[in-house]
C-alpha positions in Angstrom: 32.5 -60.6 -3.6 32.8 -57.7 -1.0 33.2 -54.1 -2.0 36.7 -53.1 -2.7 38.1 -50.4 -0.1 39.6 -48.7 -2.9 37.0 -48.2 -4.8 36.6 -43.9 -5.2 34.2 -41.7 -3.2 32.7 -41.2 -6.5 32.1 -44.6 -7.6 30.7 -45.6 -4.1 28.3 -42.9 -4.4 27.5 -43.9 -7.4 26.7 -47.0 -6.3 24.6 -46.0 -3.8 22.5 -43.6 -6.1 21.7 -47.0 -8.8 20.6 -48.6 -6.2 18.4 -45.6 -4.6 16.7 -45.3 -7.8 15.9 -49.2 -8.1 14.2 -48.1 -4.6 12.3 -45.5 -6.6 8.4 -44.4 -6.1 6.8 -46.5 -9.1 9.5 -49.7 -8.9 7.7 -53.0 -8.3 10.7 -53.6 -5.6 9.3 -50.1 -3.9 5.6 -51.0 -3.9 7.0 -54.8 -2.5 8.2 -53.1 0.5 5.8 -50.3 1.5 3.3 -53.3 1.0 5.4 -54.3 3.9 5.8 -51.2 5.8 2.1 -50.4 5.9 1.6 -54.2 7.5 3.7 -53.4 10.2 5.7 -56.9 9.9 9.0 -55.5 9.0 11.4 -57.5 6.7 15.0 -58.6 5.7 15.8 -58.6 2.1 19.0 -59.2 0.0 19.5 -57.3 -3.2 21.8 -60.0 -5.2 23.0 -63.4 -5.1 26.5 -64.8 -5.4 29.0 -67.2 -3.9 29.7 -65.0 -0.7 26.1 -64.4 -0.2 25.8 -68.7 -0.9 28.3 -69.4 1.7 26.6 -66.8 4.3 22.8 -67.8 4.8 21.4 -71.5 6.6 18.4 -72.5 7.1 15.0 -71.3 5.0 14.2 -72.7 1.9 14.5 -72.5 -2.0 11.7 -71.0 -3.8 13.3 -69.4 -7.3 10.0 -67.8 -8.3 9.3 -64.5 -10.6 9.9 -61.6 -8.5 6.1 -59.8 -7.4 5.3 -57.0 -4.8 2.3 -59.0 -3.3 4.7 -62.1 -3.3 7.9 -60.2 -1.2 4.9 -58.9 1.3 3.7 -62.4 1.7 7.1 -64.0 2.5 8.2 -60.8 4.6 5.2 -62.5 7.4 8.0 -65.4 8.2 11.1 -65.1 10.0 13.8 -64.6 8.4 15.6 -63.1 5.4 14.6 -63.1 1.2 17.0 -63.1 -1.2 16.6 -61.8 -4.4 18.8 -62.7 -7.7 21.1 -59.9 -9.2 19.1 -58.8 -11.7 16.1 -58.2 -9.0 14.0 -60.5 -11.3 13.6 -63.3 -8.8 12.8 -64.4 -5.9 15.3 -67.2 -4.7 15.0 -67.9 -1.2 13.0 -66.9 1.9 13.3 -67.7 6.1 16.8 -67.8 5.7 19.1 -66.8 8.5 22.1 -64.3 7.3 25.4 -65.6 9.0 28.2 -62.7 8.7 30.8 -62.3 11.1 30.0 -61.3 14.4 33.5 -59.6 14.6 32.3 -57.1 12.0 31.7 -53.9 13.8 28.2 -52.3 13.4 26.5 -49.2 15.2 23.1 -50.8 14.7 21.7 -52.1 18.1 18.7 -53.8 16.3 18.7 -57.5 15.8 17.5 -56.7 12.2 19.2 -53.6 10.8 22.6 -55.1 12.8 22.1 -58.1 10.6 21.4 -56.1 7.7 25.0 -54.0 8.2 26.9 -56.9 9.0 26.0 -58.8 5.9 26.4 -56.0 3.3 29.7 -55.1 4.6 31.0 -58.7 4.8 29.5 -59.3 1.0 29.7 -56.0 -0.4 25.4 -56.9 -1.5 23.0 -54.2 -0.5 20.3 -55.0 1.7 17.0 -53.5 2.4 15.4 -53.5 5.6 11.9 -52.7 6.8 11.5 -51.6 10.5 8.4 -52.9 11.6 8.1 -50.3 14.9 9.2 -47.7 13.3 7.7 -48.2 9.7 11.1 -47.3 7.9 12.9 -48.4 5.0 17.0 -48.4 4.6 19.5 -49.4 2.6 22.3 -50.8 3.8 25.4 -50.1 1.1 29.2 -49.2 1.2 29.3 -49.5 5.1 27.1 -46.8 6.0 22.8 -46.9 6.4 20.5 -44.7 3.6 17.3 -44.1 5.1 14.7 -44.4 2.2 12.5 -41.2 2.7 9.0 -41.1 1.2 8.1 -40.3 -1.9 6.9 -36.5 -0.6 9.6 -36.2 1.4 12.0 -36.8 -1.5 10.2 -34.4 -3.5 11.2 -31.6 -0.9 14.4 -32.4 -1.4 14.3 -32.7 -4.4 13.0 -29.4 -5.2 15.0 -27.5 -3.1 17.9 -29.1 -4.7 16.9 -27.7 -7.8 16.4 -24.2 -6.4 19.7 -24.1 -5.0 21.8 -25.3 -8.0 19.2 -22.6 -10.1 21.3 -20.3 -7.8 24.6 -21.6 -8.2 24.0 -21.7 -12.2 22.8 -18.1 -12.6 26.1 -17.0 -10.3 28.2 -19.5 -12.4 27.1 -17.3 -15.6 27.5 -14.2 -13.6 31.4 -15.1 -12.8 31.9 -16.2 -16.7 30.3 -12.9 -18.2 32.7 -11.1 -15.9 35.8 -13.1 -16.8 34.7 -12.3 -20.4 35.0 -8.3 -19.9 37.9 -8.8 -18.3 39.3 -11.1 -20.9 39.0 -8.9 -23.3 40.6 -5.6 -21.6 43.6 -7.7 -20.4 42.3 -7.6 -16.5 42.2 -11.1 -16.0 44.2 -12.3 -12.8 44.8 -16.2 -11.3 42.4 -15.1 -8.3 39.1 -14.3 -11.6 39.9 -17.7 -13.2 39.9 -19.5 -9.9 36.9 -18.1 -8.8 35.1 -19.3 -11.8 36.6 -22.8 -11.3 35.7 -22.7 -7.4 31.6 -21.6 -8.1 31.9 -24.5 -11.2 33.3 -27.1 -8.6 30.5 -26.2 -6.0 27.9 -26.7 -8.7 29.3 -29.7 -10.3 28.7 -31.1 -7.1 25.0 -29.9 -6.2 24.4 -31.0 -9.5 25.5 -34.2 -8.9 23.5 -34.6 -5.8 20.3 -33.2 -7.1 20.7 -35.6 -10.6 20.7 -38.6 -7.6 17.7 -36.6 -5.6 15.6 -36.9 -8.9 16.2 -40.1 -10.0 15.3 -41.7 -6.4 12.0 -40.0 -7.4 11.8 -41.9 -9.9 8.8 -41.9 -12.5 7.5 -38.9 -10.0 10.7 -37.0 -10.7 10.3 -36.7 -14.5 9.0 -33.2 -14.3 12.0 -32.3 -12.1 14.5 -33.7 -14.8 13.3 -31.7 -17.5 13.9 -29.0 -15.5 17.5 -30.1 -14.4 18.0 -31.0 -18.1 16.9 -27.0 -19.3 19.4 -25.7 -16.1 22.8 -26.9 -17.3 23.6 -27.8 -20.7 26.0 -24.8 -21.1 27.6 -24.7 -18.4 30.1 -27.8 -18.8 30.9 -26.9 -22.4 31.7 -23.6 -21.4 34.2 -24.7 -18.7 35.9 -27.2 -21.0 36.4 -24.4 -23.4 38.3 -22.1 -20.2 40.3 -25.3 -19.8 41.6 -25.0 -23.2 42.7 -21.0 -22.6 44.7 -21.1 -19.6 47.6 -23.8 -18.9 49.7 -24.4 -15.4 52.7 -23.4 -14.5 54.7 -26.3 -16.2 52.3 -25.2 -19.5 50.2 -28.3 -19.4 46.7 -28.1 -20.2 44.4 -26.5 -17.1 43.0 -29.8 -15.5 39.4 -28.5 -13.7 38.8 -32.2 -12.6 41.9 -31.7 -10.1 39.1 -29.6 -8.3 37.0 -32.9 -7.2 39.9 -34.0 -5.5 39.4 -31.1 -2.5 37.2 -32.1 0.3 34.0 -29.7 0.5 35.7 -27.4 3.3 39.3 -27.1 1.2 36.6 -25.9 -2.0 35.3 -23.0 0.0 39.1 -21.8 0.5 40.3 -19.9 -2.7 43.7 -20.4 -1.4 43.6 -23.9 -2.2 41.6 -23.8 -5.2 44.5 -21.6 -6.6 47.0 -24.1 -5.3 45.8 -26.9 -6.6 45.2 -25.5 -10.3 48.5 -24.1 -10.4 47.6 -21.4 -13.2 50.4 -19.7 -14.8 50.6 -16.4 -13.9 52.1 -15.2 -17.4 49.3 -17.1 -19.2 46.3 -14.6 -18.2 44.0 -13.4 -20.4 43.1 -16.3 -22.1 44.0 -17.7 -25.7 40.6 -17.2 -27.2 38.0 -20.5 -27.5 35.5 -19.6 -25.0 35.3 -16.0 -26.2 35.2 -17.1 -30.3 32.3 -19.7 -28.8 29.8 -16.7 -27.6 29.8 -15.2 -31.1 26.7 -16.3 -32.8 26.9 -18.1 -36.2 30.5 -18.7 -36.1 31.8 -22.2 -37.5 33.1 -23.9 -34.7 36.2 -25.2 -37.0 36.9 -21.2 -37.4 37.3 -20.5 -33.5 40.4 -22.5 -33.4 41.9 -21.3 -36.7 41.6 -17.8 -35.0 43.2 -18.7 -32.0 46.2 -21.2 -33.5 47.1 -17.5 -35.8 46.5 -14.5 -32.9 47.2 -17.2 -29.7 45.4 -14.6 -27.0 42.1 -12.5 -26.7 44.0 -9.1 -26.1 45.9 -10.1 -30.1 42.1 -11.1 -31.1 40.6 -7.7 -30.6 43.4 -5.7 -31.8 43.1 -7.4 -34.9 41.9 -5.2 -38.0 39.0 -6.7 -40.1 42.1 -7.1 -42.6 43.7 -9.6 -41.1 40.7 -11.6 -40.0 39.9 -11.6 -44.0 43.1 -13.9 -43.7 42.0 -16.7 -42.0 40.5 -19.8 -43.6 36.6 -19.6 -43.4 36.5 -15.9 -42.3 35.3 -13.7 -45.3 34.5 -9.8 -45.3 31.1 -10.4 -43.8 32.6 -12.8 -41.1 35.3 -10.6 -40.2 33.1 -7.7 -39.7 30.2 -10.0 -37.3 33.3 -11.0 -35.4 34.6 -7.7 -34.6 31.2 -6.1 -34.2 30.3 -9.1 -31.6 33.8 -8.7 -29.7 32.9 -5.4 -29.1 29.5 -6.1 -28.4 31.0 -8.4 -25.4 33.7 -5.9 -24.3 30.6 -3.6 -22.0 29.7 -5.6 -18.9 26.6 -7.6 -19.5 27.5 -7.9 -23.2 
């Protein structure tokens, strides 16, 4: 079945990165086709097999044989296209000749990688191509060509993916500690909560592309996704907890995923950022759960007991140890960590 053309940005990209890493340094479908590439013969292969792909190849013949690298670089010597199963587990046919629509419009002016477009956009099945002149691999998925890079090419990338989002990350936490201070001396305004969103947004989305860089790596990239693992656990849960202290203007709960929406150029403009959250102005401040979740030790079912009885940070601190006594699961010893700890995060840096 063809793709759908309303399947979301996200999903297509998605899509794209599975099939990447199925492509990765280490996969037997990877050694298969630089087997290829370093023979120079070039090759025409199908990642899947169902009735539009039956009722779009002639000619070639039947084989239904265990997938194998040495066997895909063997049949890549004919003419012709392979066809793989679904599940990349078999080899179904070879020297077959790929019949999409000539009326489908392709920027390729090679016989092969035309082919190649044609038939994945008519079918919505990926498929690989090896260039024998120009020793390439690329995937052909969602309408557009991904060049395959090599595996220490991908590494680069890869790397300075990593290096970049460290950046974003260690800014990300800057913005938060200084939301935090200001939290908690009333100083907060639309334009600091924004902001924090805006860096979160940017990140979200390096993150994502540097989660797809590593896994094209594959069993090279393992290194890199311990490191991508340590970088980020925080940093959503801390954002989901922001959600939960500020509300719109119609006093629904702040909804940060309205964010991904924006196009990468309307992200960089605060403007719209602001816009599209549509903060309430009267609501800033905060109502408590992200501060309560930086004080170490503290239940996490007493955080929102604290905020359902004071309702915002500013209530929070002027709160005498007294009344903190008064809340379920907050004894003298509690009460008095809490107070020294909001204090503790009321100097810059705290």
């Amino acid at each position: 079945m063809a793709a759908d053309p309303t399947d979301s940005p996200a999903r297509t990209a998605d899509r794209v990165a599975r099939y990447k890493a199925l492509l990765a340094p280490g996969s037997g479908l990877r050694e298969g086709l630089e087997r290829i590439q370093h023979g120079r013969t070039g090759a025409l292969v199908v990642l899947g097999y169902n009735r539009d792909v039956a009722g779009l190849f002639t000619g070639g013949f039947g084989i239904d044989v265990p997938f194998a690298p040495t066997s895909l670089r063997e049949l890549a010597k004919m003419d012709g296209a392979i066809l793989l199963s679904s599940d990349l587990s078999r080899i179904l046919y070879a020297g077959v000749h790929l019949a999409a629509s000539p009326e489908i419009p392709t920027v390729e002016t090679g016989t092969r990688h035309g082919a190649a477009d044609r038939f994945a956009r008519q079918t919505g099945v990926p498929v690989v191509t090896v260039s024998a002149s120009m020793s390439t691999i690329a995937l052909f998925l969602e309408g557009e060509r991904h060049p395959i890079l090599p595996p220490g090419e991908l590494m680069n990338r890869a790397n300075q993916l990593l290096k970049t989002l460290g950046q974003y990350a260690d800014r990300l936490r800057q913005l938060l500690a200084t939301l935090t201070t200001a939290e908690l001396h009333d100083q907060v305004t639309d334009r600091d909560v924004a902001s924090v969103l805006q860096r979160w947004e940017m990140s979200r989305r390096l993150h994502v592309e540097t989660s797809a860089a590593v896994r094209e790596l594959g069993t090279d990239g393992r290194l890199l996704g311990l490191q991508l693992q340590e970088l980020w656990p925080d940093l959503s849960g801390q954002i989901e907890l922001l959600a939960l202290d500020y509300t719109t203007v119609e006093g629904d709960p702040l909804d940060v995923t309205a964010l991904a929406a924006l196009s990468t150029h309307d992200v960089l403009n605060l403007d719209l950022v602001l816009r599209e959250l549509r903060l309430a102005p009267d609501d800033m401040g905060g109502h408590g759960h992200r501060v309560l979740a930086q004080i170490p030790g503290l239940p996490s079912t007493v955080g929102p007991r604290l905020v359902a009885h004071f309702g915002t940070v500013q209530n929070l601190v002027a709160a005498p140890q007294h009344e903190l006594q008064g809340i379920e699961g907050v004894g003298e010893q509690r009460a008095k960590a809490i107070r020294e700890a909001l204090l503790r995060l009321e100097e810059p840096g705290g």
